[in-house]
MARNUDO-315307 format. One record per residue (C-alpha): residue number from 0; residue in three letters; x, y, z. Coordinates in steps of 0.1 Angstrom, whole numbers. Each point is the difference from the previous one (the first is absolute). Example, Ala and Ser with C-alpha at 12.3 -4.5 7.8 and 13.67 -1.06 7.14 Angstrom:
// residues 2
[0; 'Ala'; [123; -45; 78]],
[1; 'Ser'; [14; 34; -7]],
This chain:
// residues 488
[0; 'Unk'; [1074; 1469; 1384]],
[1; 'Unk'; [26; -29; -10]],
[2; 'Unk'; [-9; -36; 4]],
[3; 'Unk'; [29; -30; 5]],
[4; 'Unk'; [-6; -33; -12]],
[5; 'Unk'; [16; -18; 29]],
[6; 'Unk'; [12; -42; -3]],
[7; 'Unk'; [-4; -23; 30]],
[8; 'Unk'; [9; -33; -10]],
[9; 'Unk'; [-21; -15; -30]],
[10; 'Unk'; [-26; 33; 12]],
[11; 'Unk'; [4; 36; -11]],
[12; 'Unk'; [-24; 26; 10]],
[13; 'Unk'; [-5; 39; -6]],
[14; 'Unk'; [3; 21; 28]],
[15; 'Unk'; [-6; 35; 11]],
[16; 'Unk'; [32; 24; 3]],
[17; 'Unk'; [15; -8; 34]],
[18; 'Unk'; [-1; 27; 31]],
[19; 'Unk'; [33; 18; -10]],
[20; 'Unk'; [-15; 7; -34]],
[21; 'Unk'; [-26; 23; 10]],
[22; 'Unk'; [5; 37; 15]],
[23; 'Unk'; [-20; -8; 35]],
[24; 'Unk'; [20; -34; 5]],
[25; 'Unk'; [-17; -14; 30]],
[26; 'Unk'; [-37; 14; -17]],
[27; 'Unk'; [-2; 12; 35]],
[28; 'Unk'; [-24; 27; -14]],
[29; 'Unk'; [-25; -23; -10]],
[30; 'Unk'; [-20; 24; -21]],
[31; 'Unk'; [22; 23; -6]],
[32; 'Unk'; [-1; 38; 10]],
[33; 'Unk'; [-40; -13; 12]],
[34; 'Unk'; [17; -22; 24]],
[35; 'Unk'; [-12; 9; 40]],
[36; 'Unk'; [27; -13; 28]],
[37; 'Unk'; [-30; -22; 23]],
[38; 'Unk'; [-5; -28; 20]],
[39; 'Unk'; [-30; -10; 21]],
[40; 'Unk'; [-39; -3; 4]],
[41; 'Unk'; [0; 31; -29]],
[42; 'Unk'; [31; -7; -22]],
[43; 'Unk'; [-21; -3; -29]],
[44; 'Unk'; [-28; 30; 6]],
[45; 'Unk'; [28; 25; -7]],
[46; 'Unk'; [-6; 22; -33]],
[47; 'Unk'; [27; 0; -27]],
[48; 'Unk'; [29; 20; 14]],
[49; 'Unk'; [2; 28; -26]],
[50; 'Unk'; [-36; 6; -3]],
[51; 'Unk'; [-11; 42; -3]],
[52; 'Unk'; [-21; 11; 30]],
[53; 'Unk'; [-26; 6; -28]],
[54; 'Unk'; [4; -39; -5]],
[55; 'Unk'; [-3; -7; 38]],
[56; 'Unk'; [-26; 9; 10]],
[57; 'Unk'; [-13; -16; -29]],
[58; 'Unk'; [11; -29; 14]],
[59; 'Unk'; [-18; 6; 36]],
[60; 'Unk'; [-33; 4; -18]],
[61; 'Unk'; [5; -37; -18]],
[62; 'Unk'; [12; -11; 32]],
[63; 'Unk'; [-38; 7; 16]],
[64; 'Unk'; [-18; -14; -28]],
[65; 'Unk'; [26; -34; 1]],
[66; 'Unk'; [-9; -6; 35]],
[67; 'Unk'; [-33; 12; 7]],
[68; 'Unk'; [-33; -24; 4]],
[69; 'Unk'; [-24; -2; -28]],
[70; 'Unk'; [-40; -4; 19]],
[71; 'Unk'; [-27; -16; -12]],
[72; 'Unk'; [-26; 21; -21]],
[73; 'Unk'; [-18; 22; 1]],
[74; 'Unk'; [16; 21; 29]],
[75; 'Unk'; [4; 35; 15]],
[76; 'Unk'; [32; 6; -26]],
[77; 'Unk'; [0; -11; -36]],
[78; 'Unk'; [40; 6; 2]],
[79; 'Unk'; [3; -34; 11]],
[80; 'Unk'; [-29; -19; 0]],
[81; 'Unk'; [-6; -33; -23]],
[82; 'Unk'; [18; -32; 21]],
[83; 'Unk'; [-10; -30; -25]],
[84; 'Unk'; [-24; -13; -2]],
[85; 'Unk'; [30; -27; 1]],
[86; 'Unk'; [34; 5; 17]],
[87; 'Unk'; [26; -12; 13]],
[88; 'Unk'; [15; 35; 18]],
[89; 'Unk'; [-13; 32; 8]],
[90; 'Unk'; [30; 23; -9]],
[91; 'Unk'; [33; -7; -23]],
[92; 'Unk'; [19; -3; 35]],
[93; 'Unk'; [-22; -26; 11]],
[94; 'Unk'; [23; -22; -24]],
[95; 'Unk'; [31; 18; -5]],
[96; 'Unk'; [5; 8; 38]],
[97; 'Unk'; [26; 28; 10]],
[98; 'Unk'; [3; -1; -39]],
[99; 'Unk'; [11; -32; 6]],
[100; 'Unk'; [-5; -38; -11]],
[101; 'Unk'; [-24; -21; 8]],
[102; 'Unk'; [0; -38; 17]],
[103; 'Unk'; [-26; -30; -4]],
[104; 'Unk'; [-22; -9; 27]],
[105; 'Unk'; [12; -21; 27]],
[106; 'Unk'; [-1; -37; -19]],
[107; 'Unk'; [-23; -27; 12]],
[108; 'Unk'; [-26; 31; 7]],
[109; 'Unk'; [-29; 15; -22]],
[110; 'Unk'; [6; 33; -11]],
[111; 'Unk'; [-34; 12; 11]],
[112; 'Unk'; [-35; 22; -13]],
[113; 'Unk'; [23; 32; 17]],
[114; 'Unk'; [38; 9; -11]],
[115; 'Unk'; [20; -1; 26]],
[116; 'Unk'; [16; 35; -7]],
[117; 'Unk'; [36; -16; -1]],
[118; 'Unk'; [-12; -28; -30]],
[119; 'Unk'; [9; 9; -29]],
[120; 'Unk'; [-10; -28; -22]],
[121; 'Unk'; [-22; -2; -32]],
[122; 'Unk'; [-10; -31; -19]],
[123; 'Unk'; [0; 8; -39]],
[124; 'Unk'; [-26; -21; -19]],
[125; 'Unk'; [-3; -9; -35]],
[126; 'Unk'; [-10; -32; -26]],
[127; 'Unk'; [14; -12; -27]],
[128; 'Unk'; [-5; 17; -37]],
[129; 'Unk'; [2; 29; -20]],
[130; 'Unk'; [0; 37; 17]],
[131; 'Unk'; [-21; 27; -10]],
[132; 'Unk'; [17; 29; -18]],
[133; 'Unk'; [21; 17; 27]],
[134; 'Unk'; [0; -26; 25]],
[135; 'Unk'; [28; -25; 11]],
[136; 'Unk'; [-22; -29; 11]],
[137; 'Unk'; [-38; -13; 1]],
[138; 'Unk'; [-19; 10; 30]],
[139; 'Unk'; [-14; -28; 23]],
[140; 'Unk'; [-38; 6; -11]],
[141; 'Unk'; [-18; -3; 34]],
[142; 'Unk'; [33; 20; 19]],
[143; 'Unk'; [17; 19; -29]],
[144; 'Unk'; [41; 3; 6]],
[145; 'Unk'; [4; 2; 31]],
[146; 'Unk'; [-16; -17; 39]],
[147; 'Unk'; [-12; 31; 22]],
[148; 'Unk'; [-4; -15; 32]],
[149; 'Unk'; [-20; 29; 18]],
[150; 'Unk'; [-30; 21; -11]],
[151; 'Unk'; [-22; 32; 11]],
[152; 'Unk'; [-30; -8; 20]],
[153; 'Unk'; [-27; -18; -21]],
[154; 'Unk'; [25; -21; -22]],
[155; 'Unk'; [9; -28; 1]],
[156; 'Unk'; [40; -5; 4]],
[157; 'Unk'; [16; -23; -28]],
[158; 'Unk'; [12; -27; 25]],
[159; 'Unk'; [29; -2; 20]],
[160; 'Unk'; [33; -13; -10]],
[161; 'Unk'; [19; -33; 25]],
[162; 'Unk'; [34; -3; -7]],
[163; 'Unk'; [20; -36; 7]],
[164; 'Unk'; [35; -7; 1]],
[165; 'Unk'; [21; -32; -11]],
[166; 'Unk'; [36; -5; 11]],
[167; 'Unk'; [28; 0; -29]],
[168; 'Unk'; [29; -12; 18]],
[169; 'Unk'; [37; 2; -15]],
[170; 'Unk'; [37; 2; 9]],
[171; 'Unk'; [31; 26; -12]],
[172; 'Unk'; [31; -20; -13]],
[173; 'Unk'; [22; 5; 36]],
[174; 'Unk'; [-32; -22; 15]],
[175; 'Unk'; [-23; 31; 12]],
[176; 'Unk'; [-37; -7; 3]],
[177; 'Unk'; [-28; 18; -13]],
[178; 'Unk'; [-38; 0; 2]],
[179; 'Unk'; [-21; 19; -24]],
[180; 'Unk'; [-39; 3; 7]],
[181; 'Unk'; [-15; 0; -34]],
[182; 'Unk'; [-37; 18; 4]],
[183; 'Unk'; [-33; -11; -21]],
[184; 'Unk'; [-27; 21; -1]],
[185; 'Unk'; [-39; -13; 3]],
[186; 'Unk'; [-27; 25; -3]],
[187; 'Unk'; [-30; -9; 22]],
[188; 'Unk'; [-36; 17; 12]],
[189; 'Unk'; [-5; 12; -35]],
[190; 'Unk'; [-28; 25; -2]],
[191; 'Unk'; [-10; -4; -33]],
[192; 'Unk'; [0; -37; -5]],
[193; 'Unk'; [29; -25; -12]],
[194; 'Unk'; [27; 15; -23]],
[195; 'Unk'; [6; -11; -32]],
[196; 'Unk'; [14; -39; 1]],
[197; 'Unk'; [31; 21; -26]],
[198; 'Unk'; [6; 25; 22]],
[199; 'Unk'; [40; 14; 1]],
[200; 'Unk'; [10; 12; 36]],
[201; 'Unk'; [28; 20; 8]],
[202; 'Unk'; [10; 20; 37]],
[203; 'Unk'; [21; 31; -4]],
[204; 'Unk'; [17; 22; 30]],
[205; 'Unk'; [1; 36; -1]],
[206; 'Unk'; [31; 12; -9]],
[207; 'Unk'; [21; 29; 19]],
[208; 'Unk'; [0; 34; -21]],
[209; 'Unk'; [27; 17; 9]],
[210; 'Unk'; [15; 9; -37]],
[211; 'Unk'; [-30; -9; -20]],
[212; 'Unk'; [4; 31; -18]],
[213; 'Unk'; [36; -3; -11]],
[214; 'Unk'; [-8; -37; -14]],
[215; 'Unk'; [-26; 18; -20]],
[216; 'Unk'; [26; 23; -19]],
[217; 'Unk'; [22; -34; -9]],
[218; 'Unk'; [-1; 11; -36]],
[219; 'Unk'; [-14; -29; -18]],
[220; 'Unk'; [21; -3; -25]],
[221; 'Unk'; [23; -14; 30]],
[222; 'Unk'; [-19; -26; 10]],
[223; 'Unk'; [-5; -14; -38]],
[224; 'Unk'; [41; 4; 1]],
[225; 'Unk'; [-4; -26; 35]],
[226; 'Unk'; [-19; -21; -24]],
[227; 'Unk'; [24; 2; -29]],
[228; 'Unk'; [31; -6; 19]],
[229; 'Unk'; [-18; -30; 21]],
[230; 'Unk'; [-13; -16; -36]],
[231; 'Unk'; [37; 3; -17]],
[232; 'Unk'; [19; -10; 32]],
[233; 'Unk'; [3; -42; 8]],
[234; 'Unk'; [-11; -13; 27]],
[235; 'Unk'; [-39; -8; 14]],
[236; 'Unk'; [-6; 36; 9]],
[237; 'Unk'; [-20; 15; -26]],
[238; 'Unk'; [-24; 28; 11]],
[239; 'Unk'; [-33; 12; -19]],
[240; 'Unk'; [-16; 30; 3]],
[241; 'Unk'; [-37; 7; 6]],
[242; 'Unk'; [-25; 21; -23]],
[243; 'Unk'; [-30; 12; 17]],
[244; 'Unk'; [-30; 25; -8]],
[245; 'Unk'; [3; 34; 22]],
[246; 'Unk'; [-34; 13; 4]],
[247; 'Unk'; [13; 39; 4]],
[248; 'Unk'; [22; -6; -35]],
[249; 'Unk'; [-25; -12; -13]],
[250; 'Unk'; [34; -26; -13]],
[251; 'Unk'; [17; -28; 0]],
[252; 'Unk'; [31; 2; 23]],
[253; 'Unk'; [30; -17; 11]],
[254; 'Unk'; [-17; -16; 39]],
[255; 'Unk'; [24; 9; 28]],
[256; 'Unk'; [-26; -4; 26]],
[257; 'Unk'; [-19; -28; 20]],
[258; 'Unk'; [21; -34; 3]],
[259; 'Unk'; [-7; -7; -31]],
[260; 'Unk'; [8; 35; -14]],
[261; 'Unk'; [-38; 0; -11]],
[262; 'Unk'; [-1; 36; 3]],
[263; 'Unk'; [19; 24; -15]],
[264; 'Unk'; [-2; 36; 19]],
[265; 'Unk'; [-7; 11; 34]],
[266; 'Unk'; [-30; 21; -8]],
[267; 'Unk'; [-16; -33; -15]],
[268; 'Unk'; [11; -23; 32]],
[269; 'Unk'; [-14; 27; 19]],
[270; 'Unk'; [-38; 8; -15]],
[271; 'Unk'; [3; -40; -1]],
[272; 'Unk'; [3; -6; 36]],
[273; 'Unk'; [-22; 22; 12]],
[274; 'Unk'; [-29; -14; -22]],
[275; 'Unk'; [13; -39; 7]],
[276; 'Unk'; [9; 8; 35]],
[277; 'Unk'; [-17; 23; 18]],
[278; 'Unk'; [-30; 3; -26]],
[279; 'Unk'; [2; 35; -10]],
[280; 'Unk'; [-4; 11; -33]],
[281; 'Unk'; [16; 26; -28]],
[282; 'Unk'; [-3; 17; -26]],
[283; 'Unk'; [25; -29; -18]],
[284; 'Unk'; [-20; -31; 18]],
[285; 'Unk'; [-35; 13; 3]],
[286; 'Unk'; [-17; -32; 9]],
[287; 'Unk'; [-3; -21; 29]],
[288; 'Unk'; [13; -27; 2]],
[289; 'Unk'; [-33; -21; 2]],
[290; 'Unk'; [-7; -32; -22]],
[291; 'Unk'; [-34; -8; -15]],
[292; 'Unk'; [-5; -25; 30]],
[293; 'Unk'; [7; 25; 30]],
[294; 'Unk'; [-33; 17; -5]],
[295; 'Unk'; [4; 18; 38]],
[296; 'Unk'; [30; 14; -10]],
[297; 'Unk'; [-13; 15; -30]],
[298; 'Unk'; [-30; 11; 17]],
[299; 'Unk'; [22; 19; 25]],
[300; 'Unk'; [3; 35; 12]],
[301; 'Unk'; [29; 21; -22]],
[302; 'Unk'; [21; 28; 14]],
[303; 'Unk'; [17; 26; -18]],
[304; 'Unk'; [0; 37; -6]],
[305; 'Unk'; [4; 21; -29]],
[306; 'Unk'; [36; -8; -22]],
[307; 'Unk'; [23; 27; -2]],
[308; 'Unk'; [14; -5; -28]],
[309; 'Unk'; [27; 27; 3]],
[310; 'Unk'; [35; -22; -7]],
[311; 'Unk'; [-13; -8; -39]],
[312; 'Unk'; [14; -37; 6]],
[313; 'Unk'; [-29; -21; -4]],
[314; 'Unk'; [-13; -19; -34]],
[315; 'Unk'; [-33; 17; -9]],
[316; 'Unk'; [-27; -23; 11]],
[317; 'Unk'; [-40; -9; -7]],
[318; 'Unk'; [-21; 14; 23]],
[319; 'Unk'; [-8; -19; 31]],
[320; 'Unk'; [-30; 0; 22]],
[321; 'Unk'; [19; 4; 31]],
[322; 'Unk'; [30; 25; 7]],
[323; 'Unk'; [36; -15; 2]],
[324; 'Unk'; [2; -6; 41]],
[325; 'Unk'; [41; 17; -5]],
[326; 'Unk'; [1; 32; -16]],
[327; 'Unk'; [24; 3; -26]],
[328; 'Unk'; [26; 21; 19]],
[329; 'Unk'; [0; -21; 32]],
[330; 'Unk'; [11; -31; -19]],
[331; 'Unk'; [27; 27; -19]],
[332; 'Unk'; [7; 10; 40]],
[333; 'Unk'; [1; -42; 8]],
[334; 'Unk'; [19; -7; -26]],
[335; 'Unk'; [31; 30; 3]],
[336; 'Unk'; [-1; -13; 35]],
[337; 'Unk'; [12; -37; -8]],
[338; 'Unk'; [19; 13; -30]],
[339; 'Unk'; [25; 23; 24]],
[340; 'Unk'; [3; -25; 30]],
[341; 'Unk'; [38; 2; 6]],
[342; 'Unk'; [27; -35; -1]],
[343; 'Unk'; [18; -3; 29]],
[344; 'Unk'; [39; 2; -4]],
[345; 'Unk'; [18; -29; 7]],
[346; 'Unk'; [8; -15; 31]],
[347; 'Unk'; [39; -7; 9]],
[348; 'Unk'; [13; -3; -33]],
[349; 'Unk'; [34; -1; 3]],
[350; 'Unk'; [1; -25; 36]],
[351; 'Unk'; [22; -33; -15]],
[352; 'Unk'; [-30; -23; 2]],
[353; 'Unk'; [-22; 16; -24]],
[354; 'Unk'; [30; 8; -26]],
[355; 'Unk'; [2; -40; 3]],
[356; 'Unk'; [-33; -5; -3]],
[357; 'Unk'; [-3; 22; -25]],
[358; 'Unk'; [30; -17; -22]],
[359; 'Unk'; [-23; -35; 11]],
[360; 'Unk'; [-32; 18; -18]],
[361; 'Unk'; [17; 2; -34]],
[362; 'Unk'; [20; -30; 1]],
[363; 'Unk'; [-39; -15; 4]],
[364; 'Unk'; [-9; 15; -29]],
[365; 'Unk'; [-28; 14; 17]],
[366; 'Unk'; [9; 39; -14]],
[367; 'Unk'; [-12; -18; -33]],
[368; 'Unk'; [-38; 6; 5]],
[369; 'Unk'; [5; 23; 33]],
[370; 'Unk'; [20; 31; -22]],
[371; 'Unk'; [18; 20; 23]],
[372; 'Unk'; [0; 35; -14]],
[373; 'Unk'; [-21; 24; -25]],
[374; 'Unk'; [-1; 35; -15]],
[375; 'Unk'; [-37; 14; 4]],
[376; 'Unk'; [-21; 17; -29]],
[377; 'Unk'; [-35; 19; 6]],
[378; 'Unk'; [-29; -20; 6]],
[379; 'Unk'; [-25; -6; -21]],
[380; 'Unk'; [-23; 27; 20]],
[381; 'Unk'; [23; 29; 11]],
[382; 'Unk'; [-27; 21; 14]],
[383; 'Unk'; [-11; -28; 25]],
[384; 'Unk'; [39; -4; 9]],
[385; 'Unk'; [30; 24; 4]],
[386; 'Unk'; [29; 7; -24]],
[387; 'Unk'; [24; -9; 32]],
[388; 'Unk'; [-7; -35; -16]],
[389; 'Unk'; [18; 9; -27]],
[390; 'Unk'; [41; -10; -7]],
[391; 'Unk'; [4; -17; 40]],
[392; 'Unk'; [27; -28; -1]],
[393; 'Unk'; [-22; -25; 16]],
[394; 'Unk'; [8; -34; 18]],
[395; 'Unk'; [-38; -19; 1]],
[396; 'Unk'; [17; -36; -13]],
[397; 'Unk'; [-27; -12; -20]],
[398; 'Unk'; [0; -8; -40]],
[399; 'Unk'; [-41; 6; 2]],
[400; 'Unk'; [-3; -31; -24]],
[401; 'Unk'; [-21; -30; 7]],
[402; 'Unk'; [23; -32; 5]],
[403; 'Unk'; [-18; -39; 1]],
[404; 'Unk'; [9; -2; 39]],
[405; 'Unk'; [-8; -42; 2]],
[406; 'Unk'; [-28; -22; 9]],
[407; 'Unk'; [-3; 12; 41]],
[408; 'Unk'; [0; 34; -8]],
[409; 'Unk'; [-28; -8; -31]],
[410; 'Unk'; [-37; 14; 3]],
[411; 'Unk'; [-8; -13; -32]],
[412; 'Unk'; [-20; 37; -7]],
[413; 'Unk'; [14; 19; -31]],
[414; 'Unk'; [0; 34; -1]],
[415; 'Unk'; [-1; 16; -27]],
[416; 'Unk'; [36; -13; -21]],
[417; 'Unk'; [5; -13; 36]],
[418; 'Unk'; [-6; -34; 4]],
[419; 'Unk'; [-3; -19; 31]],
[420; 'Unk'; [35; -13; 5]],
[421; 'Unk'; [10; 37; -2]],
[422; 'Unk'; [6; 28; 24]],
[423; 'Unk'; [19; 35; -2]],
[424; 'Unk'; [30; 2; 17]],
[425; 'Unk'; [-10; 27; 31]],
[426; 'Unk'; [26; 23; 6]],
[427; 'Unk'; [19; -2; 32]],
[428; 'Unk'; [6; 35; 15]],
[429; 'Unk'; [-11; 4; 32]],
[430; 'Unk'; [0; -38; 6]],
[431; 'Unk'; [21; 3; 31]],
[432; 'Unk'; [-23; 27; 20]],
[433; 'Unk'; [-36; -20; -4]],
[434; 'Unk'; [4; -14; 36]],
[435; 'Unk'; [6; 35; 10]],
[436; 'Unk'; [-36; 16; -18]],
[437; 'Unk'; [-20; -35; 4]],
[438; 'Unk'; [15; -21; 28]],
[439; 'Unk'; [6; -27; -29]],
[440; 'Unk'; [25; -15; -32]],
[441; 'Unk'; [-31; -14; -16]],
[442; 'Unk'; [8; -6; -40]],
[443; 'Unk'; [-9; -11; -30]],
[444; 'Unk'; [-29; 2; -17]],
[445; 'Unk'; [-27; -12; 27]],
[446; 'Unk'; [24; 5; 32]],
[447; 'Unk'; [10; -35; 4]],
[448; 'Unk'; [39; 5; 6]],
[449; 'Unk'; [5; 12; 37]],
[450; 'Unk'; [36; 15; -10]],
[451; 'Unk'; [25; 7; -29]],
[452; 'Unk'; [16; -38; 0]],
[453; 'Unk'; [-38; -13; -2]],
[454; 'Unk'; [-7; 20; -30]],
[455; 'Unk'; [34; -13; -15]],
[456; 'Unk'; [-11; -33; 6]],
[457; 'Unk'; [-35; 0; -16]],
[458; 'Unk'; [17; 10; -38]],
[459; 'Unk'; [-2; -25; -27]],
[460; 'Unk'; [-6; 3; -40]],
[461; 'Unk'; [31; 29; -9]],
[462; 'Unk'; [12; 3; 33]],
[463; 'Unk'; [5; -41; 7]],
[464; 'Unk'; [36; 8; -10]],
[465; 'Unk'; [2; 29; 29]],
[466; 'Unk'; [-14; -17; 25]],
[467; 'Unk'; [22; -30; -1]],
[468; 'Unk'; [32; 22; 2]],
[469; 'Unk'; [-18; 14; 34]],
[470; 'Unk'; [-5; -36; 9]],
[471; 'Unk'; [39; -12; 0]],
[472; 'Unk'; [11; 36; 16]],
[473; 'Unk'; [10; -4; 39]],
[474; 'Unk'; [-19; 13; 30]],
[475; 'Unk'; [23; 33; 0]],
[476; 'Unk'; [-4; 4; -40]],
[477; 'Unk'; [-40; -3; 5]],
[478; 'Unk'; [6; 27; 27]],
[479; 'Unk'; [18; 22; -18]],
[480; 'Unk'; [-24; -2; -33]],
[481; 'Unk'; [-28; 9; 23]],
[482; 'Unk'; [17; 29; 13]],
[483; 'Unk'; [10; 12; -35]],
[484; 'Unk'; [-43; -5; -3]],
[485; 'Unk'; [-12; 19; 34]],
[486; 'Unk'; [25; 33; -5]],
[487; 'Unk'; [-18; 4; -36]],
């Protein structure tokens, strides 16, 4: 693919071959021949479009074990039995609703000892220092990495979570106002005592995961190129990527997911959530997640059945005292699932509004960090996945590189090579049908933009440059760029 140096003034800047370069010039097809035509409460439950039968029905059977409840132990069925002995849902769709994307809870309210089965909120914790071997940051001692909020009968929840708002008030150039509500996070009714006085907080949403798999067959070799061309190029924009340790390559990869693109595959983000989520373990994260200091949860009943085994995927492993509470081939089944979740095609591509707001986009510079267009590889892990991945002319607009996003959007916690200025640029696909799966536009890392001129508004660091374009543009050219954003 050819890059332009382009000059504006006493700026130049590289940019991505325009629309009429490329062989689908409206990337109407968003991922390609995988693309499905939908709108609506489902438009992002759809499997890939050229998927086998074989493949389907594959994808039926990780579409029970996605959705079902996990139960506390022990139980009539050891197929699903292990909740916690912290949480914070019971299934993968009590986050990632309708396959979906989460919001915050309502501000000025406490996020209570239950999840409300439409939050979809986590709080990662860390301190200050060195990581262990394999890890991106230091675990809060008394709560580890992360604030569970609800627990199985005799535990103790972590605490519950109040979230605040402050106005941050501004105007665009032609005298528009706008009010921001900037959120801060305290963590109250602590279970286990006080956290440490060093303690790093930071909220993240669940994203939607429509396309999930195609992002995961970016060859990496592209997004070191994002990197390259972003280092060589003037201008503030200059992206990094992150390494991370994959527990099933037993490897250091290129990150792609998480906002911080701590974690590089799907099959890792996957074994990782239910563990830090829902509190079921694997074969790849065999221990609960109890510190030394939540001696109930340690002491607490553990589910689990026999492991399977069967898909040859998983890193040999010690032996435990308890059975992984997942089988190996229902996390394989869990894992296909998400992996083969369809994009949506576009929306009115060609209407006059969005090719204006679409000329608005890359005048921006925004198409720096969110790159329009890719050629997919094979995953990392074909047999969890689906060689439909493979060579689909994609559209997900993001460079997958961390970029220092300025002080509001800060939450100090690295990551990893991620520090806490930085976040990965989230792709947009699909940005435009969230009201229609979740009744909401909620972005950005923890939720706190209500729409796609919000989330414009909250960039600093790289993107100062971007935003202040946005700023002088009229009331019809900020229409028309969020147009060019909601038929994506």
């Amino acid at each position: 693919m050819a890059l332009t140096l382009v000059g504006l003034g006493c700026l130049s800047y590289a940019v991505w071959p325009s629309a009429s370069e490329n062989a689908d010039p409206l990337g109407e097809k968003t991922g390609g021949e995988t693309t499905v035509y939908a709108t609506g409460r489902n438009a992002f439950s759809f499997p890939l479009a050229n998927l086998d039968d074989a493949e389907r029905t594959r994808f039926a059977i990780g579409n029970s074990f996605f959705k079902r409840n996990w139960v506390e132990a022990p139980a009539s069925t050891t197929a699903r039995d292990g909740l916690g002995p912290h949480f914070i849902a019971r299934s993968c769709a009590g986050c990632h609703v309708m396959d979906g994307r989460g919001a915050p809870p309502i501000y000025e309210k406490t996020w209570g000892p239950e999840p409300d089965a439409a939050v979809a909120l986590l709080i990662r914790l860390s301190i200050a220092g060195t990581p262990a071997a394999g890890a991106g940051v230091v675990p809060e001692p008394v709560y580890g990495d992360q604030f569970n909020n609800a627990a199985i009968q005799g535990v103790k929840p972590e605490g519950t979570v109040l979230i605040r708002t402050k106005p941050v008030r501004g105007r665009f150039a032609d005298g528009t106002p706008y009010t921001l509500l900037q959120p801060h996070y305290e963590l109250s009714d602590l279970g286990y005592g006080p956290l440490s006085p060093h303690t790093l907080i930071s909220p993240r949403i669940a994203p939607h995961l429509a396309g999930v798999g195609l992002l995961e067959a970016i060859d990496e070799a592209d997004i070191l190129e994002n990197a390259r061309i972003q280092a060589h190029a003037p201008g503030p924009i200059k992206g990094q990527p992150n390494r991370v340790w994959d527990a099933y390559a037993q490897a250091e990869r290129i990150g792609r997911f998480g906002w911080k693109a701590n974690v590089a595959s799907l099959a890792h983000q996957t074994a990782g959530a239910f563990l830090g989520d829902i509190g079921i373990t694997s074969t790849v994260f065999p221990q609960e997640a109890c510190t030394p200091a939540q001696t109930d949860c340690g002491a607490a009943p553990h589910g689990g059945g026999k492991t399977s085994g069967r898909d040859g995927l998983m890193p040999a492993r010690s032996a435990t005292a308890n059975q992984p509470e997942i089988d190996d081939q229902t996390l394989a089944h869990t894992v296909f699932y998400q992996a083969t979740l369809a994009p949506a095609a576009r929306r009115h591509p060609t209407e006059a509004q969005v090719l204006r707001g679409q000329a608005l986009f890359h005048q921006a510079q925004c198409a720096q960090c969110h790159r329009p267009q890719y050629v997919t590889k094979e995953g990392p892990f074909p047999l969890l996945t689906s060689p439909q991945l493979k060579g689909q002319k994609i559209w997900p607009y993001t460079d997958l590189l961390l970029h220092d996003m300025g002080p509001l959007l800060a939450d100090g916690r690295p990551d990893f090579l991620a520090n806490g200025r930085q976040w990965k640029t989230p792709p947009l696909w699909g940005i435009g049908l969230f009201k229609d799966v979740n009744g909401h536009q909620r972005l950005l890392h923890d939720g706190r933009a209500q729409n796609v001129l919000e989330a414009i508004l909250w960039h600093g660091g790289e993107a100062e440059h971007s935003k202040q374009q946005v700023l002088k543009m009229n009331k019809a050219e900020r229409a028309a760029l969020v147009k060019f954003v909601e038929s994506l």
